[in-house]
N, CA, C and O of each residue as an XYZ file, in Angstrom:
356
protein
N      -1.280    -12.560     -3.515
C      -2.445    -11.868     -3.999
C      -2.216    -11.280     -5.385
O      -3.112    -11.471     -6.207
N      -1.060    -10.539     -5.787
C      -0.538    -10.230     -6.971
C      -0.324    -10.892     -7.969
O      -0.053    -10.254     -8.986
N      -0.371    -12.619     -8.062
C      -0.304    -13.481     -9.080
C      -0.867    -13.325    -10.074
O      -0.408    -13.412    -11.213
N      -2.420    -12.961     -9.589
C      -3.584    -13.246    -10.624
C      -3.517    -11.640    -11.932
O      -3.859    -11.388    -13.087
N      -2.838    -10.944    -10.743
C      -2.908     -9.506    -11.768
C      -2.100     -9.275    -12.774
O      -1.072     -9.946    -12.871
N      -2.339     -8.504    -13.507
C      -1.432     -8.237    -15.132
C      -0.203     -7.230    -14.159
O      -0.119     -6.850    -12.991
N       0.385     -7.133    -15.053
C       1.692     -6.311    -14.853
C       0.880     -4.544    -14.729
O       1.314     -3.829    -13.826
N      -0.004     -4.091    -15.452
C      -0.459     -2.848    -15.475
C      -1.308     -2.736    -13.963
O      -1.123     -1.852    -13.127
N      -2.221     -3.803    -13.861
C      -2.397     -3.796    -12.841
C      -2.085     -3.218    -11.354
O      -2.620     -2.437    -10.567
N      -0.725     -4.174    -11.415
C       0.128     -3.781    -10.077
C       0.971     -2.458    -10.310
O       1.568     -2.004     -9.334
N       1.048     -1.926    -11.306
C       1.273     -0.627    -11.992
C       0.638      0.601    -11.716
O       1.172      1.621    -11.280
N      -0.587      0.413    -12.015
C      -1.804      1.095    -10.905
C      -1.696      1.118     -9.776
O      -1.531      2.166     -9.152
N      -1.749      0.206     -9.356
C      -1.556     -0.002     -8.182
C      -0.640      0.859     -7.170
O      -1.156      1.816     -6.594
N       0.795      0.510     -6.933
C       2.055      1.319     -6.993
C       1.974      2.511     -7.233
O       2.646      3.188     -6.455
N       1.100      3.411     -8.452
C       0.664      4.653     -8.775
C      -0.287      5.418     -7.782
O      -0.190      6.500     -7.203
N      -1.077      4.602     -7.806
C      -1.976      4.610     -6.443
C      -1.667      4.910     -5.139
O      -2.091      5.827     -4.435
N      -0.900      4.060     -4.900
C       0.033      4.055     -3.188
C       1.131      5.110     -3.016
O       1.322      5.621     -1.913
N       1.746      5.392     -3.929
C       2.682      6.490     -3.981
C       2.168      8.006     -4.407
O       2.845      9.023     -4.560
N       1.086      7.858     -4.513
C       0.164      9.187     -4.806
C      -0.364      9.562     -3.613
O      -0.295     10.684     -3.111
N      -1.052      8.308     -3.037
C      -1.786      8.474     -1.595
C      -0.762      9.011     -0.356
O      -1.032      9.896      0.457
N       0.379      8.295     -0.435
C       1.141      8.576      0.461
C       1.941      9.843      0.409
O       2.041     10.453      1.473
N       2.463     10.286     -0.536
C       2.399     11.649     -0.842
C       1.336     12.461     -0.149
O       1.564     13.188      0.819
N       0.223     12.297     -0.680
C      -0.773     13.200     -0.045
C      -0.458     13.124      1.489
O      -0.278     14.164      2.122
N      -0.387     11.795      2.134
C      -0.754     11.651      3.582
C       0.936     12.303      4.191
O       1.129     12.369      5.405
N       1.842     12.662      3.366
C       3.228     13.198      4.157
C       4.039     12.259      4.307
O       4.785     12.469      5.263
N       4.243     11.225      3.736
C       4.838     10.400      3.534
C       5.864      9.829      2.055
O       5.567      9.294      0.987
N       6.682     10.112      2.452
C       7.921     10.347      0.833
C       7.687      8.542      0.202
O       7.893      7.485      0.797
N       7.246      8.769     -1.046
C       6.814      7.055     -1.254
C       8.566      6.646     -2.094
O       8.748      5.682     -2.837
N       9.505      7.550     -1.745
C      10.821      7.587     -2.104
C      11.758      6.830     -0.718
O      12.977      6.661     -0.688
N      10.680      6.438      0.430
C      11.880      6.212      1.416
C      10.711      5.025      1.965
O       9.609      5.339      2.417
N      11.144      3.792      1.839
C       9.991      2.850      2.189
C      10.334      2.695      3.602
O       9.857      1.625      3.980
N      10.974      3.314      4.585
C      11.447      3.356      5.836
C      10.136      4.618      6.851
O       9.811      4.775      8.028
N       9.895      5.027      5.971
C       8.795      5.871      6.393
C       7.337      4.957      6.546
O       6.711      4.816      7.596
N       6.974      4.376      5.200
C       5.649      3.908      5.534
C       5.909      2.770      6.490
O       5.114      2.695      7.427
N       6.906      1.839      6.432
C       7.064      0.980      7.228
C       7.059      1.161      8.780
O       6.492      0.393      9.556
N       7.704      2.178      9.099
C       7.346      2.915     10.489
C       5.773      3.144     10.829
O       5.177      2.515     11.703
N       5.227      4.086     10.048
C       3.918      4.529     10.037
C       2.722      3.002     10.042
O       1.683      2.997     10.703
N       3.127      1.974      9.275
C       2.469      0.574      9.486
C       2.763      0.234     10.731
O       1.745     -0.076     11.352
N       4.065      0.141     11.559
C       4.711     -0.638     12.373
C       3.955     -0.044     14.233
O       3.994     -0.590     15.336
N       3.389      1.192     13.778
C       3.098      2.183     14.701
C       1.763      2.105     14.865
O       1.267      2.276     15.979
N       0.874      1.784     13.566
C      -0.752      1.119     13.749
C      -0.602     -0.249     13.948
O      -1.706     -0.774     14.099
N       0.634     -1.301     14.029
C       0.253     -2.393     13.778
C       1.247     -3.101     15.022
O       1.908     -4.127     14.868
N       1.174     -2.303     16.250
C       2.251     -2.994     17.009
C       2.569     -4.458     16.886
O       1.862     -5.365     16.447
N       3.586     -4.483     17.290
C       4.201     -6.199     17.142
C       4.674     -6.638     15.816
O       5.451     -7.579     15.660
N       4.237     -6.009     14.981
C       4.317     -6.539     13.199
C       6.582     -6.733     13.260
O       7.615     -6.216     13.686
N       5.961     -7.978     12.389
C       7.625     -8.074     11.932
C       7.734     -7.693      9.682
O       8.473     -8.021      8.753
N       6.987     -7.196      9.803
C       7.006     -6.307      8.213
C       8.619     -6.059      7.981
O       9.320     -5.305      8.655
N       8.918     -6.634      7.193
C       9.606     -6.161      6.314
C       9.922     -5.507      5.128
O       9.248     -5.496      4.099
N      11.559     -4.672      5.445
C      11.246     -3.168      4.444
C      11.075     -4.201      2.972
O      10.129     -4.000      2.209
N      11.902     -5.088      2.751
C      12.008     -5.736      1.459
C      10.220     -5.877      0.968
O       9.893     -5.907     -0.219
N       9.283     -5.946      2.031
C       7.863     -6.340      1.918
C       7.366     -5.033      1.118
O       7.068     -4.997     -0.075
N       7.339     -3.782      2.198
C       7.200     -2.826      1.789
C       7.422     -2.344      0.469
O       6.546     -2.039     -0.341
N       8.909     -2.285      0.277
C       9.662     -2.028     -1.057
C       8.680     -2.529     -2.517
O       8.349     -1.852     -3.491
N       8.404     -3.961     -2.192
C       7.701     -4.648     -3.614
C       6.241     -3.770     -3.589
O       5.795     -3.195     -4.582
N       5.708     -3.782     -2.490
C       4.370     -2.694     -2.035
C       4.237     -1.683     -3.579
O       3.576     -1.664     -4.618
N       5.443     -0.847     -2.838
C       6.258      0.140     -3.709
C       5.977      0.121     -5.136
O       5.259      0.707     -5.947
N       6.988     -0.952     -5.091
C       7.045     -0.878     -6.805
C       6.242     -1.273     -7.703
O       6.328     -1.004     -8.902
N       5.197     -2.109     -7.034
C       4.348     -2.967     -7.196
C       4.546     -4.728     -8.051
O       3.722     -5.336     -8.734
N       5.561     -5.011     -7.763
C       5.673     -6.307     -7.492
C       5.198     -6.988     -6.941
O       5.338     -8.190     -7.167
N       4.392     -6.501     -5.932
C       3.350     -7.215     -4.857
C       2.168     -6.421     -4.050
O       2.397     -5.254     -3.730
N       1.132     -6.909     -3.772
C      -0.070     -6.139     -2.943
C       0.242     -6.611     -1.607
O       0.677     -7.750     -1.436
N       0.082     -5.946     -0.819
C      -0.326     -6.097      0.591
C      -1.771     -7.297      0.716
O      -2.867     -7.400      0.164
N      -1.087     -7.972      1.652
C      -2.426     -9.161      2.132
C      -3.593     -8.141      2.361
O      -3.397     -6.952      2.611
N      -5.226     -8.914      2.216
C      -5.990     -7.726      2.810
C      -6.141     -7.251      4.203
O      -6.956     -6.355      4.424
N      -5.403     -7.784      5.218
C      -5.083     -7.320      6.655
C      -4.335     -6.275      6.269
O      -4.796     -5.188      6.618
N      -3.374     -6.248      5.689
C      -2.080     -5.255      5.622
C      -2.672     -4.219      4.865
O      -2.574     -3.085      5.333
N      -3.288     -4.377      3.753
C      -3.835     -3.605      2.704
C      -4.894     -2.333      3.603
O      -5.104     -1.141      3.378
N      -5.325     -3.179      4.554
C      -6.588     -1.879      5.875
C      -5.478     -1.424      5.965
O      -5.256     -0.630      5.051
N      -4.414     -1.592      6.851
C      -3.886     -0.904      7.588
C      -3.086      0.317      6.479
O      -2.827      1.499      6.708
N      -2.868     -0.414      5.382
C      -2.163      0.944      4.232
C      -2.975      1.744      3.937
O      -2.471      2.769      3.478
N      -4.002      1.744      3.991
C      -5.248      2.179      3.411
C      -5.504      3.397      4.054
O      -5.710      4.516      3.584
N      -5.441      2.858      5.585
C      -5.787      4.260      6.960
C      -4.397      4.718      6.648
O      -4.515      5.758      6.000
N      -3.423      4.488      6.773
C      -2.023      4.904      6.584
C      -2.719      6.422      5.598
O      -2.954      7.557      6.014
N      -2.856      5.959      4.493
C      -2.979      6.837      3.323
C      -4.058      7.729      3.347
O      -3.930      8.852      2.858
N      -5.739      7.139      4.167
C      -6.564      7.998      4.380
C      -7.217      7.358      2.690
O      -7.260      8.304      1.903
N      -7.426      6.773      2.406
C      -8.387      5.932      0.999
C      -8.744      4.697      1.881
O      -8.381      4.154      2.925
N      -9.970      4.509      0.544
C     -10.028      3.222      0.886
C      -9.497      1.975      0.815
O      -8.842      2.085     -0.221
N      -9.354      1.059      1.131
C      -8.678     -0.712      0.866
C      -9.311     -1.005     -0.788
O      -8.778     -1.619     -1.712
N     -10.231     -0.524     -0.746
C     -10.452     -1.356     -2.300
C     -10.375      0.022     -3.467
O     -10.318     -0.157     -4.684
N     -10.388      1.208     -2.894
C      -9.851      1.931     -3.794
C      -8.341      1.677     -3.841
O      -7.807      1.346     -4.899
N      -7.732      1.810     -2.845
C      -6.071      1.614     -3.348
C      -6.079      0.286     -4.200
O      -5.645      0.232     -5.351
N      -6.649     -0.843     -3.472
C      -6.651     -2.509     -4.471
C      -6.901     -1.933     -5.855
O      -5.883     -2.009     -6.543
N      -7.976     -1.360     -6.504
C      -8.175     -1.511     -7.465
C      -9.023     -0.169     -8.556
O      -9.798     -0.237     -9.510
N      -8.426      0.887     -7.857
C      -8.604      1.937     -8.288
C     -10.219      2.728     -8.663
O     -10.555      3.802     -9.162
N     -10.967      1.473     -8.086
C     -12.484      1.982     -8.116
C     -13.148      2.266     -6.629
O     -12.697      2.097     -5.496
N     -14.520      2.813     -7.157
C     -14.924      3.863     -5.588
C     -16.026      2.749     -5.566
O     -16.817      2.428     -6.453
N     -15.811      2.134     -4.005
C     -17.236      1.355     -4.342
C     -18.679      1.918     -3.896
O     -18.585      2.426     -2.779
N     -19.686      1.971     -4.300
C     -20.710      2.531     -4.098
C     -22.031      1.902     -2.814
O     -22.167      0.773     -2.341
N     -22.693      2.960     -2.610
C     -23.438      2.543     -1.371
C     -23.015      3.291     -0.377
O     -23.480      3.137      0.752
């Protein structure tokens, strides 16, 4: 999903997710935390921390299945964390 985006992009992004998760009590310093907190809405998941980690840094977005579930994780929305806008309606 991250291909198509610029480097600032996924920059935002990462800024985004580590802001949110902060808020939600979650240290965006220990990717062992959100990965739990996913693993706990998402029984069965075989997520990996290495997955997580790029999440993180933003090397990579979450698929949009994964992206809901980060989303409630954080308490935002899926397309506000995607892309830093509020959608309207």
């Amino acid at each position: 999903m991250a291909a198509h985006l610029t480097f600032k992009e996924r920059e935002e992004f990462s800024k985004r997710l580590r802001s949110s998760l902060k808020n939600a009590g979650i240290d965006p310093n220990r990717p062992t935390q959100l990965l739990r907190a996913f693993c706990a809405m998402q029984a069965g998941s075989s997520l990996a921390i290495s997955t997580v980690s790029k999440w993180l840094s933003g090397e990579s977005l979450p698929a949009n299945g994964n992206m809901e579930v980060v989303a409630q994780i954080c308490n935002v929305s899926p397309h506000w964390l995607r892309s830093g806008q509020e959608t309207t309606g």
